[in-house]
N, C-alpha and C positions, 0 to 999 in steps of 0.2 A: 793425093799429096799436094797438088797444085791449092786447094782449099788454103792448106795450109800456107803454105807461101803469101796466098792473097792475105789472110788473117794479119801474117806478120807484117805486109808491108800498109796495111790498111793501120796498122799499130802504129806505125813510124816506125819497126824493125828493120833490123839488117843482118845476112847471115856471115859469118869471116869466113876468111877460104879455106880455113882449118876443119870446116865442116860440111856435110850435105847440105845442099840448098834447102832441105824442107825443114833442119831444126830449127825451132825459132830461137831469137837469141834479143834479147832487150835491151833496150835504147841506153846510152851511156849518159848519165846528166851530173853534171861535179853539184855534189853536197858535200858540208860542211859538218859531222857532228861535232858540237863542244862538250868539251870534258874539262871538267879543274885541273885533271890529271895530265890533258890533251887533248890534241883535236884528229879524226880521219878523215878522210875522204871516203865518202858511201859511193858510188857510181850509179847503189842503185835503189836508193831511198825512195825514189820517185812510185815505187811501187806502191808504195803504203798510204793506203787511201780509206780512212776511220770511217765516210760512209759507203764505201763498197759500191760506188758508182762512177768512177770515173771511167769512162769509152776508155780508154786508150790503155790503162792497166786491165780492164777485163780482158780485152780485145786479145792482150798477150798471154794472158790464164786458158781463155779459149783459143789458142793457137797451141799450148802446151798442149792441151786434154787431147785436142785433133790430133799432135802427134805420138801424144802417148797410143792414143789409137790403133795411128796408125805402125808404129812400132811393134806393139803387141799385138796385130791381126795374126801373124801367123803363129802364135798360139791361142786364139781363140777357142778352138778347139778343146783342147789341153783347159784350158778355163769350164766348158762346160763341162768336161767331164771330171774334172777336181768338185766342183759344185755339187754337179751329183753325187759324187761320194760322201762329200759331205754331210750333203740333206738329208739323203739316203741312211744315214745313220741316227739320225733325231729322231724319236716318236713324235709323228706331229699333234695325237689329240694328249697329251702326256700333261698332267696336273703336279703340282705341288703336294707336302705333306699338310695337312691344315693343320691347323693348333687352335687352341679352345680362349680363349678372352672375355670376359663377362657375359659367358654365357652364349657364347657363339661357336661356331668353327667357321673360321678362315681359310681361306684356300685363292692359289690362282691356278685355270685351264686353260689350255690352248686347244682350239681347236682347228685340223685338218685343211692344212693348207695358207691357215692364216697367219700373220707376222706377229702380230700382238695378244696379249693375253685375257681373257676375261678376269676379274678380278668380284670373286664371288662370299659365298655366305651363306649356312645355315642355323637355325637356331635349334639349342637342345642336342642336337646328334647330327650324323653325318647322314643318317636315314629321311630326315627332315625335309621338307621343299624348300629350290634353291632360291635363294635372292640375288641377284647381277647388282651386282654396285657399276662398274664399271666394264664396259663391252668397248676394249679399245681399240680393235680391227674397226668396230663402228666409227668410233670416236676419228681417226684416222685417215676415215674415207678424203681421197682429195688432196691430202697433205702431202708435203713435199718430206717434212719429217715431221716427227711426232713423238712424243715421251711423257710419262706420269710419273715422276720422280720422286714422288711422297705424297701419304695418304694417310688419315688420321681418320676416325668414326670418334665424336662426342660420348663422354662418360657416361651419358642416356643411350646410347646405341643409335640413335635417331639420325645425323647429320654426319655425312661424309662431308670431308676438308680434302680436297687436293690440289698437286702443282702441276701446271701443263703447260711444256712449250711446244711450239711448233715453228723455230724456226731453225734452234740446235745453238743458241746464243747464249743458252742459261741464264735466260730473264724468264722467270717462269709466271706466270698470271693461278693463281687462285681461286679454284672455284668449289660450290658446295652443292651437293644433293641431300635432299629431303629421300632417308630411304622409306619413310614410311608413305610416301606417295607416288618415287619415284620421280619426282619432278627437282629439275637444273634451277636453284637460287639464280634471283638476279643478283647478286652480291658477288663481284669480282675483283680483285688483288693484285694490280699489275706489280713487275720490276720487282721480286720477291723469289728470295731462297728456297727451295723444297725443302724445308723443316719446317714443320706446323706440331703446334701443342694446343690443345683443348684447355681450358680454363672446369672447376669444376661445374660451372653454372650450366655448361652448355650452349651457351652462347656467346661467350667470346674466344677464340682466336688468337694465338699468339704467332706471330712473323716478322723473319727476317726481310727489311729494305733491303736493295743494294741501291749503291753507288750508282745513276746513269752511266757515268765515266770509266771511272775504273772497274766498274763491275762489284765491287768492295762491300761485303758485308757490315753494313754500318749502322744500325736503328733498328733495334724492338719494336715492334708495336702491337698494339691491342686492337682486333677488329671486331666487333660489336654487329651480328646477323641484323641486316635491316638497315645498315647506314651506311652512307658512303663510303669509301676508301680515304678517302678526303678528312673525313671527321673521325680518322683512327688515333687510340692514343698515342703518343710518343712514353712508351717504358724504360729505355734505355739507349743511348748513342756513345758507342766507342770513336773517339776523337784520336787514338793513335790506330796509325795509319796498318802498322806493322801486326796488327793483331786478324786473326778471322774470328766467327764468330759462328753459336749453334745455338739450337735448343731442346730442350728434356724434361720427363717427370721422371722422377727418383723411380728403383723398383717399388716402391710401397703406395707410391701414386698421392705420396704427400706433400711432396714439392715439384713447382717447376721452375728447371735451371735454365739460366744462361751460360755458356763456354764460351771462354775468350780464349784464344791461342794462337801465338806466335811460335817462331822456332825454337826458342830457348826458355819460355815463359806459357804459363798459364793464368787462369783467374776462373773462377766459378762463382756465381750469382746466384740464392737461390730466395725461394719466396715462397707461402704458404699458396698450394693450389685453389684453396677455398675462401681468398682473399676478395674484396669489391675492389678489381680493377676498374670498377666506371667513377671511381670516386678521382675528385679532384686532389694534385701535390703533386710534388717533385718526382721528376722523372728517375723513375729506379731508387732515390734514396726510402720513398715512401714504402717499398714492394720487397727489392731482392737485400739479401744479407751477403754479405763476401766470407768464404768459406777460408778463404786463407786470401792477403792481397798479392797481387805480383813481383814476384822479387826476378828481376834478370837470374836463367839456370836453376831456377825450378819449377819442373811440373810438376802436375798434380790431376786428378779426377776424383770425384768424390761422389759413390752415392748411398739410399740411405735405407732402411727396412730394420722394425723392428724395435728396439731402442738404440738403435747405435747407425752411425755411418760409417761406412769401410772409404778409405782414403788407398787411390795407387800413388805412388809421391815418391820424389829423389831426395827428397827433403836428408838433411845431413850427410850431402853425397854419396847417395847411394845409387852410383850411375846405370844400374838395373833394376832399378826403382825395387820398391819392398808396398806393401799392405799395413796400415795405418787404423787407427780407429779412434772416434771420438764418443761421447754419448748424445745421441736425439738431444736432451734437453740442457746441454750443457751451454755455461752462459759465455764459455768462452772462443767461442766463432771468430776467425782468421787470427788466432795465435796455435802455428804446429808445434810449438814446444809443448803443448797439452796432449798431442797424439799418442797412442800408444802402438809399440809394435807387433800386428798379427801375423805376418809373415816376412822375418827378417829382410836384409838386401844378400844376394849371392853374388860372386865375382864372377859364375860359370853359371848364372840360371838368369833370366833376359824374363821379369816379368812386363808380360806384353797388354794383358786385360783380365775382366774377373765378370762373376753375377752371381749376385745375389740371390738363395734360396732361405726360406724359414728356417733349415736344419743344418743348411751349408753352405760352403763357399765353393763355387768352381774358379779354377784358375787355367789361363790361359798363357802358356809361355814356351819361349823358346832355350832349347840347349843342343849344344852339338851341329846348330846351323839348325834343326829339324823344331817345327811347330806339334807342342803334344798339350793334354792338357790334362790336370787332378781337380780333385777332389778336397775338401780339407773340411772335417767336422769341429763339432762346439768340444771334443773330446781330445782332437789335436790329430784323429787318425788322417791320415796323408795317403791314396789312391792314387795312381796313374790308371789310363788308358792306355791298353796295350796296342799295338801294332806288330803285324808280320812283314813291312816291308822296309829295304834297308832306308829307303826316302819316299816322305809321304808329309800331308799335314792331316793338321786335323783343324776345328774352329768351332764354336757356338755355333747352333740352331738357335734357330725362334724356338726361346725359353717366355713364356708369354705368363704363366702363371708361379709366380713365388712361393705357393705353398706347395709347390707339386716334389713329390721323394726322388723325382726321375729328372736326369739332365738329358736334351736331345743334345747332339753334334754331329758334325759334318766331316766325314774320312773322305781322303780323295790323293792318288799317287800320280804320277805318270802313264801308271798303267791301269790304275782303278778308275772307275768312273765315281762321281761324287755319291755318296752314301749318308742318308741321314738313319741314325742308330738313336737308342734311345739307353738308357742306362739306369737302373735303379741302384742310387747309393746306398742302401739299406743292406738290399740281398746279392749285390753284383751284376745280377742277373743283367742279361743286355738284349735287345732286340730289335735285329735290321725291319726299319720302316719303309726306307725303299731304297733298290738303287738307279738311280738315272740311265733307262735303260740304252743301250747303243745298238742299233739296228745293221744290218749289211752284212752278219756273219762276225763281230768282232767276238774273239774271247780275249781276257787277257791273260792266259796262259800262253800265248801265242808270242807276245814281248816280254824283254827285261828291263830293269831301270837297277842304276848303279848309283851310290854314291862315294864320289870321287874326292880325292883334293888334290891340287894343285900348288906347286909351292911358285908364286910370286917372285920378280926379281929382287925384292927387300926381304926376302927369307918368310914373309908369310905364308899360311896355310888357306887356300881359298878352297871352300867347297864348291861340288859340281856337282850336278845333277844330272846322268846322261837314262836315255831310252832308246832301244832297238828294237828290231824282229828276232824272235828267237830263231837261231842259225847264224846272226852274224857273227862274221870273220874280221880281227883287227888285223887285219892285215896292210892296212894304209892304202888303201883302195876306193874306200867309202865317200861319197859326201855326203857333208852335213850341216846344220842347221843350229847356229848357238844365239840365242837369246839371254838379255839380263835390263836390267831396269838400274837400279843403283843409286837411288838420290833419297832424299825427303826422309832417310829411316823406316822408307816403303823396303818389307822382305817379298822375294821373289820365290813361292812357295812352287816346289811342283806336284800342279794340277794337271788332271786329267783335262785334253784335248781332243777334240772328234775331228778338227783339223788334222793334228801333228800325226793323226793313223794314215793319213794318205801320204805323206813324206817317209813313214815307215816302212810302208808296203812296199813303196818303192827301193829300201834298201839303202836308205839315208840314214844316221844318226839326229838326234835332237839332242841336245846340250842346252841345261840355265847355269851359267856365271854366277855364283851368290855371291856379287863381289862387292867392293867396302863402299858404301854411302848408304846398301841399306842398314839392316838391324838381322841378319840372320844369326847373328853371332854375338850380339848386346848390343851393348848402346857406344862402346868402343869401336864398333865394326863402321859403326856411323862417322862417329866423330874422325875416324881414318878414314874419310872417303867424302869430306864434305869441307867449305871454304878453303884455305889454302894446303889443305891434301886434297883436293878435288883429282888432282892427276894418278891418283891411285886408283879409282876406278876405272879409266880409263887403259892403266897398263896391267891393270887387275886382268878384264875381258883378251886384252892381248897375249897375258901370258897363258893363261887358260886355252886359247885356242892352239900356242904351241905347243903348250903340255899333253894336249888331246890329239895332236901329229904327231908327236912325238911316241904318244904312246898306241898309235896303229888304231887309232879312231876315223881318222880322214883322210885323205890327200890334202897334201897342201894347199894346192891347185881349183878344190873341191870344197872350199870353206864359205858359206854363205853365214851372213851375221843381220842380225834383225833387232830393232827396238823403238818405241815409239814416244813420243814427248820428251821429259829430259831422258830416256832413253836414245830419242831422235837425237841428241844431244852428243851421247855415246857414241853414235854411232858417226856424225860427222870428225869427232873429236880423232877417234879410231883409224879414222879413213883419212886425218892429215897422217897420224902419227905408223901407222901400220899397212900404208895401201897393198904393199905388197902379201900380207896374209891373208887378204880376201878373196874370193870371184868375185862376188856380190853382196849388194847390201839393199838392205829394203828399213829407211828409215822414215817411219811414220808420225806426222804430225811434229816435226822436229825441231827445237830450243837450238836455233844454231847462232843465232845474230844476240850473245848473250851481251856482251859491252852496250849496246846500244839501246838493248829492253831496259836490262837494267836502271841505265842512267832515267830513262824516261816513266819518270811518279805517273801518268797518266796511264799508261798500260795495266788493265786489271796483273794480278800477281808480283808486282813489282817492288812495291814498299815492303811487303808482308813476307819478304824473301832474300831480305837483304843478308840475314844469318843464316841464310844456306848457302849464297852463292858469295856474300860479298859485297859492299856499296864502292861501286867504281869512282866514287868523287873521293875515296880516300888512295892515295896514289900505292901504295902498296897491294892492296885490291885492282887495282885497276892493270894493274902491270899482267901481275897472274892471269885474271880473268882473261885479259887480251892474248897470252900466253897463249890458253887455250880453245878461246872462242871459234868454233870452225868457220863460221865466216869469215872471221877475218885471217885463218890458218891456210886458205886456199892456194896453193903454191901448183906452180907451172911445171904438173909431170903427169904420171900418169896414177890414174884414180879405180877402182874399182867396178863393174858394172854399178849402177845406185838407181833403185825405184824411192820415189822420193812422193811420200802422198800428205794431203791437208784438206781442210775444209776451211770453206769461205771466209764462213761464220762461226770459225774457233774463237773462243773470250781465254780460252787457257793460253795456247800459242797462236798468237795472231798468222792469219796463212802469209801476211809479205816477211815474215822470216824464214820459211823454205820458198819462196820464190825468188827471192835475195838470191840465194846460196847454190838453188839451182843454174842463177842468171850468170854469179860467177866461177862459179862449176862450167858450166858451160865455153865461157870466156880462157878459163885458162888453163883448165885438164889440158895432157898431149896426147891423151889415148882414144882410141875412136870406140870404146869400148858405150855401150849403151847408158843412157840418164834420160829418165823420161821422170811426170810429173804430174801426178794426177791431182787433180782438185776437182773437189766435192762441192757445188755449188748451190750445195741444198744441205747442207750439216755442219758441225761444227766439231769440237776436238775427241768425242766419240765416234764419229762416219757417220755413215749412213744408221736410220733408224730402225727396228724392226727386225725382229727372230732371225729372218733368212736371208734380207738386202743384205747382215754385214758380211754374209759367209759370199759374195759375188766379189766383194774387194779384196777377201781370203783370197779367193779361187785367183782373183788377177795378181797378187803379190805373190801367191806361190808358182803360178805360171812361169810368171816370170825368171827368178830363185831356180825353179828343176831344168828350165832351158838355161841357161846360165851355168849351170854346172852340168850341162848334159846327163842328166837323171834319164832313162828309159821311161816314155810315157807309159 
């Protein structure tokens, strides 16, 4: 402990008498931010340091980690042995279903013991000899983090394209193997998104720049094997700020797109794949066509197989978007009054995605809060997948070939493990290809999983997702465990967890809030739970925890609450407005200091986000936002326990917005009740890298959570 102390005072820290000598507590320095709307006073700006070296903020990050340390030594314990449960239940040499692609089959393995996955290949069958594209346990060795976030093989099968960071900052460098030799191209692609597309030549490359600054997906390019990075061509440059950006080939592999999207807007760019990118002209006018241009509040996605394009699109408000169609050679490209309707708009069906087959369309959507998906032929006949559990989803598999009669998909409950099935439209017939097996004794006849709703203090219906051990008793005795996410029109599906069995075992409940900012319930659920209803989410998650006391789910007493990014967000938001329904909270990677990101264009996600959250130089925005920003909501009473975790080198939430918040968390709670604070000094807004590291930051956040609520180890 005394470490600690030295860290803090070697920082320039000082501890108040409100607390043990060994918390650390950060230096008070008056800043000014300006606003159009207004100015605050930060105390603790000083934190935030864009290249990640100043002595004196580290000094206080490393004084935090020491005490989180030391705070949680005496469950240490308790941490290995949730770990081991964990692991314990993984097959460690456990491979993927492969799927077949020009002629290959694809697959990834892991093997025994390692974090990373190989990423392999046969040709002809699966009886075939294998080929290693990628051995990234190898790849790995040494790294502090590590990740391959997209990978592409050339329309010849010859030249792997992939994206690799190692430092968890999502600047990902580009690099290519030769598989027919095995040997690593000198040809590398700094400061570049993990989307890569193939040209059909084989030799060029299609990639997203970012921004050095904002991190901003901003410039197409064309890279040409053999030439600099330097001498790439410029294809396309999005100059509004407010957009992201992707890239794609159509299912029929005859176009490739650009996606521009913003929150209320879209745009799609496409271009013949067999086109001479090396030729000289105008950036993008020479290449992509615009499929529809952007009009503010309408989206759109388009893609194409066959003679026709299927369009998903809100086009005539149809705010659960509907299925669209144009023809391959029609000459009339970004006018949707030409579209025509294949699968009308519903008030009560949420279409969420689609793919393309030669004989069908699959469709992927939401109703009832629950993710299921159909079927739809050239005849008009209409198919569901069935399920037997009351909450479950379901999603595309790797569907890799368009002419095939069979849709794969992915089933997965609470209490199921994820399943990939395979399904022939033709004859019904269906058949499990695998299920992800869980080791340590799990059956899931052993738990139940409910779906609940909750009625909200504005009279709405929120749905719940709860999971127990079969035998429990509502008897209001339990703790438990509620998670939700909420924002972006992200749904909070419930998936099967090999974590949440060790909080089960112990006779905890697990609880997801589907509450309004995402899309479980259409595209209204959203729109109720984002810019100036934001605060609905917020008392969404709170009313839902009293409904699930109320109804002999939990103790009051016994309520731990968990979420992470604008979840983190949640969960500070929560913990001004509701301290007292908590024990603990465990908020990850946390969006807490919103007035002050927002205002600031330089922070990656900032411009691009102003219609989800708000642009605080408009004063009526700014009012709100301030309203509920938990940094600046911190008020002088008492607070929750709160594990509070980031990484260094997050580009999504930069870590000095939960070190802020911890700083004045710390400064003005009046409960002695625990806040510790971990940071990750080798990752970024994911954790740690690799299979098993991230289940050790499990094992510490649930430590923490089952001591907290006095859970029986």
């Amino acid at each position: 402990m005394r470490s600690i102390i030295a860290a803090a005072i070697a920082a320039g820290l000082a501890a108040p008498a409100a607390y043990a000598a060994d918390a650390p507590v950060a230096a008070r320095k008056p800043y000014e931010v300006a606003a159009p709307a207004g100015a605050r006073q930060d105390e603790y700006y000083w934190l935030r340091d864009d290249t990640r070296k100043n002595p004196e903020m580290l000094a206080y990050l490393n004084a935090e980690n020491a005490y989180t340390d030391a705070v949680l030594a005496p469950t240490k314990a308790l941490q290995e042995k949730l770990y081991g449960e964990i692991v314990g239940r993984i097959k460690q040499d456990d491979s993927s279903v492969p799927y077949r692609q020009r002629g290959y089959w694809y697959y990834t393995r892991f093997e025994t013991g390692k974090d990373y996955p190989v990423l392999a290949r046969r040709q002809g069958d699966m009886s075939a000899p294998e080929q290693v594209m990628l051995d990234q346990s190898a790849m790995a060795q040494g790294k502090g983090f590590f990740a391959v976030s997209d990978w592409v093989v050339s329309q010849d099968n010859r030249i792997l394209a992939y994206a690799e960071d190692t430092v968890g900052r999502r600047q990902y460098v580009v690099k290519f193997k030769d598989l027919t030799t095995g040997q690593t191209l000198a040809d590398e692609i700094p400061n570049a998104e993990p989307n890569l597309v193939w040209a059909d030549d084989n030799k060029t490359v299609f990639y997203v720049e970012k921004d050095p600054v904002t991190l901003l997906s901003t410039r197409v390019k064309a890279h040409v094997l053999g030439t600099p990075a330097s001498a790439d061509k410029l294809l396309y440059e999005e100059k509004d700020t407010s957009f992201y950006m992707g890239l794609g080939r159509t299912r029929s592999d005859k176009y490739v797109c650009i996606y521009l999207q913003s929150t209320v807007s879209t745009e799609q760019r496409c271009s013949q794949a067999n086109a001479d990118f090396a030729k000289n002209g105008e950036p993008g006018g020479s290449y992509f066509r615009t499929i529809a241009p952007r009009l503010r509040d309408h989206e759109y996605e388009a893609d194409q197989l066959g003679d026709r394009w299927v369009i998903r699109t809100n086009w005539g408000g149809a705010k659960n978007f509907k299925l669209m169609t144009m023809g391959d050679g029609s000459t009339r490209w970004g006018d949707p009054g030409q579209w025509r309707d294949l699968v009308p708009a519903s008030k009560d069906v949420f279409i969420q995605g689609y793919t393309l087959f030669d004989g069908f369309v699959a469709i992927d959507e939401r109703s009832g809060g629950l993710r299921r998906i159909r079927t739809l032929t050239p005849d008009g006949k209409s198919s569901f997948v069935a399920s037997d559990e009351p909450a479950y989803t379901m999603g595309f598999s790797t569907n890799a070939e368009p002419n095939s009669t069979k849709l794969r998909y992915s089933y997965t409950s609470l209490t199921t493990p994820q399943t990939i099935y395979e399904v022939d439209v033709k004859t019904g017939a269906r058949e499990m290809l695998k299920r992800t097996p869980v080791l340590g004794g799990y059956d899931p006849a052993n738990y139940v999983t409910e779906r609940l709703w909750a009625t909200a203090r504005d009279g709405t219906k929120v749905p719940v997702s709860v999971v127990y051990r079969k035998g429990f008793k509502k008897d209001g005795t339990a703790a438990m465990l509620q998670y939700a996410y909420g924002s972006y029109g992200i749904s909070t599906d419930p998936n099967f967890s090999p974590s949440v069995v060790s909080l089960l075992d112990r006779g905890m409940v697990y609880a997801i809030a589907h509450i309004r900012g995402g899309q479980e319930m259409g595209r209204a659920w959203y729109d109720d739970g984002h810019l100036l209803n934001k605060k609905n989410t917020f008392t969404d998650f709170i009313d839902v925890t009293r409904f699930l006391v109320k109804e002999g789910y939990a103790k009051q007493d016994r309520v731990a609450a968990m979420g992470g990014s604008a979840g983190g967000l949640l969960m500070g938001a929560v913990a001004n407005m509701a301290p007292n329904d908590y024990r603990a909270m465990v908020a990850q990677v946390p969006f807490v200091d919103v007035v002050t990101t927002m205002l600031d264009e330089s922070i990656p996600l900032t411009t691009n986000e102003f219609d989800e959250w708000g642009n605080p130089k408009d004063p009526t925005y700014y009012k709100y936002m301030l309203s509920y920003s938990p940094y600046d909501n911190v008020e002088a009473k008492a607070y929750p326990a709160i594990y509070v975790g980031t990484g260094l080198w997050d580009s999504q939430v930069q870590y000095f917005e939960p070190a802020k918040w911890v700083a004045r968390l710390r400064a003005k709670k009046t409960d002695q009740h625990n806040l510790v604070f971990r940071v990750n000094m080798e990752a970024g807004h994911g954790g740690k890298s690799g299979r098993f590291r991230k289940f050790r930051e499990t094992a510490e956040s649930y430590g923490f959570i089952l001591t907290e609520l006095g859970v029986e180890k």
